[in-house]
Structure formats: C-alpha cells, structure tokens
C-alpha positions, -999 to 999 in steps of 0.1 A, spaced: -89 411 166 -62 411 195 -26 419 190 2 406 211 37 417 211 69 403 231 106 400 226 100 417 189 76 390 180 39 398 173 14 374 171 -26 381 158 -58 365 168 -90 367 155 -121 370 165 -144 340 175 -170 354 146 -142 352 119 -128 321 125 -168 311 121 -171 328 89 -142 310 78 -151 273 90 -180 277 71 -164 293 40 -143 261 45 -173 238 47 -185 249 15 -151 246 -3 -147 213 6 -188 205 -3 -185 219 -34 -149 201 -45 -170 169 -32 -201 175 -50 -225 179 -22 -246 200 -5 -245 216 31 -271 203 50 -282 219 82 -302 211 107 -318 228 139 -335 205 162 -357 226 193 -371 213 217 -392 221 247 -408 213 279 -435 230 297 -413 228 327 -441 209 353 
C-alpha cells in the first residue's frame, strides 16, 4: 500500500493484489445474489515455434 500526503490531505492506494482479491470477492457477491456459478476458464495454447 502507498501513502500520499499534500496540503494536509492524504490519500491511500492499494496494492494491485488487493484490489484482485477484492474484484473477485465482488464477482462472487454478485454470483451468488444472482444465483450462479463462477465459471473460469484457461485456454493455452502452443506452437512448436518452426
């Protein structure tokens, strides 16, 4: 977290891996007041680079 102060005003940011942990804890919220399920998906691909 980084703190930034000027002209007696102080502002907070977080770190990129809390605001991820709190998208997703968002996500689910929302899914759940919905009635759904989270569904993730990973897609990989490759080549053998020839």
């Amino acid at each position: 977290m980084a703190r930034v102060s000027y002209d007696g005003k102080t502002v907070e940011y977080r770190s990129v891996v809390e605001i991820d942990r709190a998208i997703e804890a968002l996500d689910r919220e929302i899914a759940a007041a919905e009635g759904r399920r989270i569904v993730r998906q990973l897609r990989v691909t490759s080549t053998k680079g020839l």
